[in-house]
C-alpha positions as CSV (number, residue, x, y, z in Angstrom):
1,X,-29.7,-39.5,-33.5
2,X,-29.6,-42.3,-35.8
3,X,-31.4,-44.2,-33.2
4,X,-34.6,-41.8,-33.8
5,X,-33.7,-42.1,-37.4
6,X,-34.0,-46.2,-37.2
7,X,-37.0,-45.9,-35.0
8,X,-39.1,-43.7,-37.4
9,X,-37.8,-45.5,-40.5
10,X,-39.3,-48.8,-39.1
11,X,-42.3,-46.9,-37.9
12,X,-42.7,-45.8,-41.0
13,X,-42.3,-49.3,-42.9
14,X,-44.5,-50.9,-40.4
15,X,-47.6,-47.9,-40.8
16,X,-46.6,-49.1,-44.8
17,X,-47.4,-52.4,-43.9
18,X,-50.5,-51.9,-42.3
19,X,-52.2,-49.8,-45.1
20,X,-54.8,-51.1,-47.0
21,X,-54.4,-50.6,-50.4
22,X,-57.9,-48.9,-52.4
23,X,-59.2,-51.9,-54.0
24,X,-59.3,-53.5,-50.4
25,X,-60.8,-50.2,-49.1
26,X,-63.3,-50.0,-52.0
27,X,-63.9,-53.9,-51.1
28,X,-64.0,-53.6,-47.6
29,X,-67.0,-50.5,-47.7
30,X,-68.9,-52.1,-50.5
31,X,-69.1,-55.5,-49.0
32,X,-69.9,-54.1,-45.8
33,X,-72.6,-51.8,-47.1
34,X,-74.3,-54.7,-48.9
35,X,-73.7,-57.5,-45.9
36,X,-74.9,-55.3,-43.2
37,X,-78.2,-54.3,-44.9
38,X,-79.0,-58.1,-45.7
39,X,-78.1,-59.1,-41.6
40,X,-80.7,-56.4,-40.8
41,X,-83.1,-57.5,-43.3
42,X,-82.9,-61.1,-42.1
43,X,-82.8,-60.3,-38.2
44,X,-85.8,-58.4,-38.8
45,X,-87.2,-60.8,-40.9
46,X,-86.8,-63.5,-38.0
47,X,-87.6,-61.3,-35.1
48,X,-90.9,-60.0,-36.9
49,X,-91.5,-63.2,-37.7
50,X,-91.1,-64.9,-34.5
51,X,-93.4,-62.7,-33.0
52,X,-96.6,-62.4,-35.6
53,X,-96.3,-66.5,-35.2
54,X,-96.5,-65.8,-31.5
55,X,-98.9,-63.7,-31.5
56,X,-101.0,-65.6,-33.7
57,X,-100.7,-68.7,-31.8
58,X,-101.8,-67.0,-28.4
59,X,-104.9,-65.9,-30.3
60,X,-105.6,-69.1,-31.4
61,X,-105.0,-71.0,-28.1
62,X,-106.7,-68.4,-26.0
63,X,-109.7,-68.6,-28.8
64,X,-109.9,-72.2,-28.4
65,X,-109.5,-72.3,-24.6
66,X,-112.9,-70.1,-23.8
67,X,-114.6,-71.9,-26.8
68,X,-113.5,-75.5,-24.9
69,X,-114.3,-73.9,-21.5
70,X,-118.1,-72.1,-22.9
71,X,-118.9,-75.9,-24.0
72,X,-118.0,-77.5,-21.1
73,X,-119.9,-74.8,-19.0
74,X,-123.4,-75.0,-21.3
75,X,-123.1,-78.5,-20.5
76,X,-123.0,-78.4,-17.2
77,X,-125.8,-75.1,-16.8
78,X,-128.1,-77.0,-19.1
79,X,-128.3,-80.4,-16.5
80,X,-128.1,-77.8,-13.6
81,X,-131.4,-76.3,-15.3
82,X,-132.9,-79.4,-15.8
83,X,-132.1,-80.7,-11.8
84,X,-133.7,-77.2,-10.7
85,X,-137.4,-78.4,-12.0
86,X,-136.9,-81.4,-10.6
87,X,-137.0,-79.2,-6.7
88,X,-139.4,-77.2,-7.5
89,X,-142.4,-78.4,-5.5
90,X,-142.2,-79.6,-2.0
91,X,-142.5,-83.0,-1.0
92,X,-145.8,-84.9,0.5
93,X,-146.6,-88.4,0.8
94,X,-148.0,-89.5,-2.4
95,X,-146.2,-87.2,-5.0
96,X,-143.0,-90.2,-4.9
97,X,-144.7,-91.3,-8.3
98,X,-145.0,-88.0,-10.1
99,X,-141.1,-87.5,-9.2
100,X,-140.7,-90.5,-10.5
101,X,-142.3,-90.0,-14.0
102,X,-140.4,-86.6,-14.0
103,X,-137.1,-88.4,-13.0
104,X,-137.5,-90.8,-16.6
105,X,-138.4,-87.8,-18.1
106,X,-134.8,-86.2,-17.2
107,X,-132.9,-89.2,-18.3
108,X,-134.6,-89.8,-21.5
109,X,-133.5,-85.9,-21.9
110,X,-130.0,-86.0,-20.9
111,X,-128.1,-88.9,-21.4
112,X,-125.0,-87.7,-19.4
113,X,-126.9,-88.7,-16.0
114,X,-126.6,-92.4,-14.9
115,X,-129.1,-91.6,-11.6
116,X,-130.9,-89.9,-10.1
117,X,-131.8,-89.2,-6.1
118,X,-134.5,-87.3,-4.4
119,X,-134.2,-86.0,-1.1
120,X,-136.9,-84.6,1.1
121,X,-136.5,-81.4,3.4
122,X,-135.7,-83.1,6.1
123,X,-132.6,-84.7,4.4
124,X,-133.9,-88.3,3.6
125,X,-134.0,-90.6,0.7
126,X,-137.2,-90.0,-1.2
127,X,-136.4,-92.1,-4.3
128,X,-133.2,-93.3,-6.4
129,X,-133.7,-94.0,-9.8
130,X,-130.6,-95.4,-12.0
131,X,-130.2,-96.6,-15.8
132,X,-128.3,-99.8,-14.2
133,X,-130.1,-100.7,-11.0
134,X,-133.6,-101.5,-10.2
135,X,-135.4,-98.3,-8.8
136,X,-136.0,-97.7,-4.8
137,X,-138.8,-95.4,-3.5
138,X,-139.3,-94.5,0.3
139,X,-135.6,-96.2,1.4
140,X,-135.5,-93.4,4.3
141,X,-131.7,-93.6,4.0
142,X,-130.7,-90.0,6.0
143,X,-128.3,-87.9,3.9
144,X,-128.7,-84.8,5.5
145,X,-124.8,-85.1,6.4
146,X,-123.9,-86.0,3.3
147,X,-121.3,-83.0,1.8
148,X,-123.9,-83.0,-1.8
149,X,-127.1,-82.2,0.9
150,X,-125.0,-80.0,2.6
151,X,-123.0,-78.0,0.0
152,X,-126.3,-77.8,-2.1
153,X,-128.5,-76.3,0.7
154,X,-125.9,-73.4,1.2
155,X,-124.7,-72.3,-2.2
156,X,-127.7,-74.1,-4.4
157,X,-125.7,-75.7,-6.6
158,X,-123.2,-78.2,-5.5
159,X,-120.4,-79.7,-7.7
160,X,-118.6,-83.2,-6.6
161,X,-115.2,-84.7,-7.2
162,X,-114.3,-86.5,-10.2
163,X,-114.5,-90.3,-9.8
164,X,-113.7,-93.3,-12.1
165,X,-116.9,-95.3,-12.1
166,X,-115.2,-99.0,-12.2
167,X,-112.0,-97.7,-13.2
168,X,-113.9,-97.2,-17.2
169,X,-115.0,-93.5,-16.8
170,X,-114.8,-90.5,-15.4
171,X,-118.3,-89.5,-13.0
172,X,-119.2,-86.7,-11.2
173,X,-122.1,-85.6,-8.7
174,X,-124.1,-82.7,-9.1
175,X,-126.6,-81.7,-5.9
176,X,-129.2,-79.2,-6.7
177,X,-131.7,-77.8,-3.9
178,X,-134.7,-75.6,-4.4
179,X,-135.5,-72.3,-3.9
180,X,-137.6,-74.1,-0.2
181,X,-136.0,-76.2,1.6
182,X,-138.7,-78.2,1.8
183,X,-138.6,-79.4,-1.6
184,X,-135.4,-81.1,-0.9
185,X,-132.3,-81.7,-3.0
186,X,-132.0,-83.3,-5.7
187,X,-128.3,-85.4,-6.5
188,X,-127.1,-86.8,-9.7
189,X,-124.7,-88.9,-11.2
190,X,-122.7,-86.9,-14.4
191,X,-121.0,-89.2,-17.2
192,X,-118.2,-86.9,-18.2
193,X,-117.9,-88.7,-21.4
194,X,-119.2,-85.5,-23.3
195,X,-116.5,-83.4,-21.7
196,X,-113.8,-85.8,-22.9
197,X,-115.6,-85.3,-26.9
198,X,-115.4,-82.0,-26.9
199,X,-111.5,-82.0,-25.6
200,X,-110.8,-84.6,-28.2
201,X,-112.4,-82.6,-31.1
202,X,-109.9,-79.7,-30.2
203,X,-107.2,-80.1,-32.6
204,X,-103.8,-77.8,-32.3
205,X,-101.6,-78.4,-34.8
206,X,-100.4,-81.5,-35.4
207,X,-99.1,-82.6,-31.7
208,X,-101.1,-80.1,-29.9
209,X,-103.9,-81.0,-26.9
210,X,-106.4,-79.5,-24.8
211,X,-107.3,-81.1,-20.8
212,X,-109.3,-80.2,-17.7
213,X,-108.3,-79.8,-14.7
214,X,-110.3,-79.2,-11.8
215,X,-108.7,-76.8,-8.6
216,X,-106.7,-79.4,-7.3
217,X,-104.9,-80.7,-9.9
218,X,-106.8,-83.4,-11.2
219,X,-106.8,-84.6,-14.7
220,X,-110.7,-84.1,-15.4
221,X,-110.7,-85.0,-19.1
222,X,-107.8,-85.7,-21.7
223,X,-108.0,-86.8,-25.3
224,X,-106.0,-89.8,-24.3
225,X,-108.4,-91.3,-22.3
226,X,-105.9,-94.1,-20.7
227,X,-103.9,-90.8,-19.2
228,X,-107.2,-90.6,-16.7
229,X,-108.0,-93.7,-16.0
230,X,-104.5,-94.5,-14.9
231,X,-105.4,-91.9,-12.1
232,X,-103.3,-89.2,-11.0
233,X,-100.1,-90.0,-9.5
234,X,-98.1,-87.1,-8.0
235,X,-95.6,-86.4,-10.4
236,X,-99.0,-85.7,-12.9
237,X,-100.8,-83.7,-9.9
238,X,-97.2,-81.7,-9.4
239,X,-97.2,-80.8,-13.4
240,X,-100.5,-79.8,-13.4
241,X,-100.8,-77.3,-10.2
242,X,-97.3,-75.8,-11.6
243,X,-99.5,-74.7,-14.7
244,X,-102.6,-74.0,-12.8
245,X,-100.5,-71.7,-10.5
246,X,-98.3,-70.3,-14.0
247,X,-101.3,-69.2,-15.5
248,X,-102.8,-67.5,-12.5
249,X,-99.9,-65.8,-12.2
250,X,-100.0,-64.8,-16.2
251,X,-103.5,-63.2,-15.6
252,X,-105.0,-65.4,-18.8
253,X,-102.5,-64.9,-20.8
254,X,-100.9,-67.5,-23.0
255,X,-97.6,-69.0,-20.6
256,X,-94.6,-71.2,-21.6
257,X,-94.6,-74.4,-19.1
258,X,-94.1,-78.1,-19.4
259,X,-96.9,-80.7,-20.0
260,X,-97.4,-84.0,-18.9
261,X,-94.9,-85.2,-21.3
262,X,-92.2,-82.9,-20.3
263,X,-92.4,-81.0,-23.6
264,X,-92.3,-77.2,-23.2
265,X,-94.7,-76.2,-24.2
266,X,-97.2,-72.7,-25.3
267,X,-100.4,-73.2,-23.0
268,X,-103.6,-70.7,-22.4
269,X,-106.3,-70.9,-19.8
270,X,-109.9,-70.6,-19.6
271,X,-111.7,-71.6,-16.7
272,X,-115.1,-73.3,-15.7
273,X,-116.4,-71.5,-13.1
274,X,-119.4,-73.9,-11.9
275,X,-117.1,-77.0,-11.1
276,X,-114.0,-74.2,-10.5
277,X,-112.3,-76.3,-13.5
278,X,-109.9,-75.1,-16.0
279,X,-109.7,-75.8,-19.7
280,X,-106.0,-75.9,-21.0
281,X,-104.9,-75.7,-24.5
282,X,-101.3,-76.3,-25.3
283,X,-99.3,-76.8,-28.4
284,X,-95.3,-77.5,-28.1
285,X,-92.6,-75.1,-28.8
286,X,-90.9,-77.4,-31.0
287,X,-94.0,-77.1,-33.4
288,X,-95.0,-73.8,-33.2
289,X,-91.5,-72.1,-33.6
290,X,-91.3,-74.8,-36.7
291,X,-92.4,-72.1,-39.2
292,X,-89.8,-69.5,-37.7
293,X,-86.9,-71.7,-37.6
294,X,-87.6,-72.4,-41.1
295,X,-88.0,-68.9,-42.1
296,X,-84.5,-68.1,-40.0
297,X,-82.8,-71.3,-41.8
298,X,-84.0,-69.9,-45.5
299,X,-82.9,-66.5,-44.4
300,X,-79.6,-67.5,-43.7
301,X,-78.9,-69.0,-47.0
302,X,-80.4,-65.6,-49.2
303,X,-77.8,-64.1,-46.6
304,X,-74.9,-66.5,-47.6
305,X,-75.8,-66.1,-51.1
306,X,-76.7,-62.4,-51.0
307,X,-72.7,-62.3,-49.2
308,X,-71.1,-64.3,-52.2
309,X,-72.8,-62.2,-54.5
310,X,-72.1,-58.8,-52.7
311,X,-68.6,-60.1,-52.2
312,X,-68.9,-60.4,-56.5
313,X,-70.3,-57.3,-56.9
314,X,-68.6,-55.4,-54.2
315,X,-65.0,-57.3,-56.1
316,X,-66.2,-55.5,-59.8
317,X,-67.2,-52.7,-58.4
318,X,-63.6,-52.0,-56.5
319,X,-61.4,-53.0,-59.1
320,X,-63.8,-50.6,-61.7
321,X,-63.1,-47.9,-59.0
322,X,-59.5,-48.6,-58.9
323,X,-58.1,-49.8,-62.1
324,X,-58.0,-45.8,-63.3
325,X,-56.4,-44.7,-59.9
326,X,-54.0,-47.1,-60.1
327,X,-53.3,-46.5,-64.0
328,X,-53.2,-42.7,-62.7
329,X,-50.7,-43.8,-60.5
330,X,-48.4,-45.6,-62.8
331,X,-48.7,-43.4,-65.6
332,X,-47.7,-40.5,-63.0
333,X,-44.3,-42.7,-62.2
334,X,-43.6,-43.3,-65.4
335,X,-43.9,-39.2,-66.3
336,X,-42.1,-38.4,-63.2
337,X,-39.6,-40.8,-64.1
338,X,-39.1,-39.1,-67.3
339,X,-40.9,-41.1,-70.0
340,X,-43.1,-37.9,-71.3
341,X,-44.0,-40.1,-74.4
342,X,-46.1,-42.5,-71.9
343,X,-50.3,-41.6,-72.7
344,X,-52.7,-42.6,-69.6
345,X,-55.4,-44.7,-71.4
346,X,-58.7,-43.8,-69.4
347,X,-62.1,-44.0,-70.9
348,X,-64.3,-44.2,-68.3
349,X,-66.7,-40.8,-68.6
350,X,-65.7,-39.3,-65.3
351,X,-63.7,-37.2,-63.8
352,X,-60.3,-39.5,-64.3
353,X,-60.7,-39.4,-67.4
354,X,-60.6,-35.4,-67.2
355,X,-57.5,-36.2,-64.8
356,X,-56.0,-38.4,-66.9
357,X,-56.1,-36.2,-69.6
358,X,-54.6,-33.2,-68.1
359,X,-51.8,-36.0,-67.2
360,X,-51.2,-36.4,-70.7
361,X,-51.3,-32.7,-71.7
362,X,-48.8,-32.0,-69.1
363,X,-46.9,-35.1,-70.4
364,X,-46.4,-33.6,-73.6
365,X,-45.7,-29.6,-72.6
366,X,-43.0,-31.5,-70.7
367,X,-41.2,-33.6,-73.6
368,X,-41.2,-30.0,-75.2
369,X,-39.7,-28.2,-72.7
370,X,-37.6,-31.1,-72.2
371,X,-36.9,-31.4,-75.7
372,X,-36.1,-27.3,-75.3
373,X,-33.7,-28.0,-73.2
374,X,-31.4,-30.4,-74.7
375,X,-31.1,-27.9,-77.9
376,X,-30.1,-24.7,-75.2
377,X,-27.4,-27.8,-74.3
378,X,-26.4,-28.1,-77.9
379,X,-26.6,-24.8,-78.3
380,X,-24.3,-23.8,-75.3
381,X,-21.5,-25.8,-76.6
382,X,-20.8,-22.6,-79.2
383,X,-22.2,-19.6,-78.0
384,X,-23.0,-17.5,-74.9
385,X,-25.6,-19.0,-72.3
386,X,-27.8,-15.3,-73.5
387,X,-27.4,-16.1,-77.2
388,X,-28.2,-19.6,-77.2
389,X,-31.4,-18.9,-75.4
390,X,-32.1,-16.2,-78.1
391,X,-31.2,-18.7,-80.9
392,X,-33.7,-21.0,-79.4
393,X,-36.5,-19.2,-78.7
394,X,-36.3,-17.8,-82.1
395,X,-35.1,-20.8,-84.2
396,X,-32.7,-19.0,-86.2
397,X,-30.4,-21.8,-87.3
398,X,-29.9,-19.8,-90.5
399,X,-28.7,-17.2,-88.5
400,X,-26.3,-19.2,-86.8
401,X,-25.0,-21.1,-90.1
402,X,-24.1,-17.7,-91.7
403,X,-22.4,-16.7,-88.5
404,X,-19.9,-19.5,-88.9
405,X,-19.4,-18.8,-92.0
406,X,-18.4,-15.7,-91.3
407,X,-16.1,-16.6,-88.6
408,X,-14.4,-18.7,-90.4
């Protein structure tokens, strides 16, 4: 039995120990209330943040993509235009010279082609004209194996390779035959130094770059030009197809992949569809998160001050909350331990103030019964328990003066 009696008295003194007293309670909500509604406002912040600068980014890059890729692809219809009068007629033996004048004619008007070569229906060498080398009519070279011939008699329009022309810049060959196939083909030599301006002029941020690739994974055009001149080695040509193939697989939409320079990065896609090239925009992570991270980084100090000054607020506010309990509490100790002359001093408006009042009105009827008492005490001392009541109740100390007297 005093085993159980141990065991509930320590149970007791421990459940003691763990209460928290009502200033920590008060503390404890308060704080919370205020913390908790500034995390939320901050993780929102951050989130809503991180995505309308997401958002706005893939806009952007996807905007600039199809602008890149729509000026790149006017380039390229407006020579294919141009080649298509150049087929229009077919060939006999004396119109070499008006080819010819119409040949000058097409490189005064496009400055992009470095030559130019006619070929007959038959698949020979009518004429070559070039900016750099002398001019050759009639050289009856045969090219009707030739994959330009060839790939420009069945689909019309035929686009080459990209080639370094003496290692200095990027060429390619465009083959255009007419609607007859016996006005020939006509094949000419594209300075993609145009395509490389218009990449160059893109500008994404501050370390942001658009590039062309074409379907293998060659580097068409980059604003660095050095990075395609150097050629592409594989570990280039492996980067490349991993975004090609990324962004196939995102259906357009803006992907997160790594660059040439191993930086993730944010890239969108818009393709070329003569050449089957594609146009790539990309900005790095690093950059474009920039502007969140900041945001999150100035959120977290208004949160660490917003938590000092809750923690402040949330301290005044307890101790205003429990100052009056705990002078409740005291004063009722003091009462109970039988000072009735002890007041509760509470002015704050409320309802302890009511309480405490009542305290010190019960206070007072106490010290007068208690004051009642002693007197019945004294009174006890010479008369019956019933008389001394009376006496009391009715204050007749007069009464009991005269009594005495006549006693005695």
């Amino acid at each position: 039995m005093a085993e159980k009696d141990r065991a509930r008295d320590q149970a007791a003194s421990g459940s003691s120990a763990r209460r928290w007293s009502l200033f920590q309670k008060y503390f404890a909500a308060l704080f919370t209330a205020v913390v908790l509604s500034l995390i939320a406002n901050g993780a929102s912040e951050a989130w809503f943040g991180y995505y309308d600068e997401t958002a706005l980014l893939q806009e952007m890059l996807i905007v600039q993509a199809r602008s890149a890729a729509d000026r790149i692809q006017s380039f390229l219809d407006g020579i294919k235009g141009q080649l298509g009068w150049m087929v229009q007629l077919p060939w006999s033996d004396d119109a070499e010279e008006s080819h010819q004048i119409d040949a000058y004619r097409l490189l005064r008007q496009l400055p992009a082609i470095t030559e130019i070569i006619l070929v007959d229906g038959h698949g020979v060498e009518r004429l070559h004209v070039s900016r750099v080398m002398p001019d050759v009519r009639s050289s009856k070279i045969d090219r009707s194996s030739e994959p330009a011939v060839q790939g420009a008699r069945s689909a019309r329009i035929w686009y080459g390779p990209v080639t370094l022309h003496r290692g200095s810049e990027p060429f390619m060959t465009i083959a255009a035959a007419g609607t007859r196939a016996e006005s020939g083909v006509v094949i000419a030599e594209i300075n993609l130094k145009l395509i490389w301006e218009v990449v160059a002029a893109i500008k994404i941020g501050s370390t942001g770059e658009a590039f062309v690739v074409d379907r293998l994974g060659h580097l068409v055009a980059h604003p660095d030009m050095n990075v395609v001149l150097r050629g592409n080695n594989e570990h280039d040509i492996g980067e490349l197809a991993a975004m090609l193939a990324s962004v196939s697989v995102a259906g357009g939409k803006v992907v997160r992949t790594t660059d040439l320079k191993n930086r993730t990065v944010f890239a969108a896609a818009a393709p070329v569809a003569g050449p089957d090239w594609t146009v790539f925009v990309a900005e790095p992570t690093s950059e474009v998160l920039a502007p969140v991270w900041f945001a999150l980084w100035r959120t977290l100090w208004l949160l660490l001050a917003g938590a000092a000054l809750a923690a402040a607020l949330a301290f005044v506010l307890a101790r205003r909350m429990a100052e009056p309990i705990r002078q409740l509490e005291v004063g009722a100790m003091k009462i109970g331990a039988g000072h009735f002359d002890y007041r509760i001093d509470i002015s704050s408006g409320d309802e302890l103030e009511g309480l405490a009042d009542r305290f010190n009105k019960m206070a007072g009827e106490l010290a007068i019964s208690h004051e009642r008492s002693e007197r019945i005490s004294r009174l006890r001392r010479f008369l019956a328990p019933q008389v001394a009541e009376l006496v009391e109740r009715v204050g007749e100390y007069a009464m009991l003066n005269s009594s005495r007297t006549e006693i005695v």
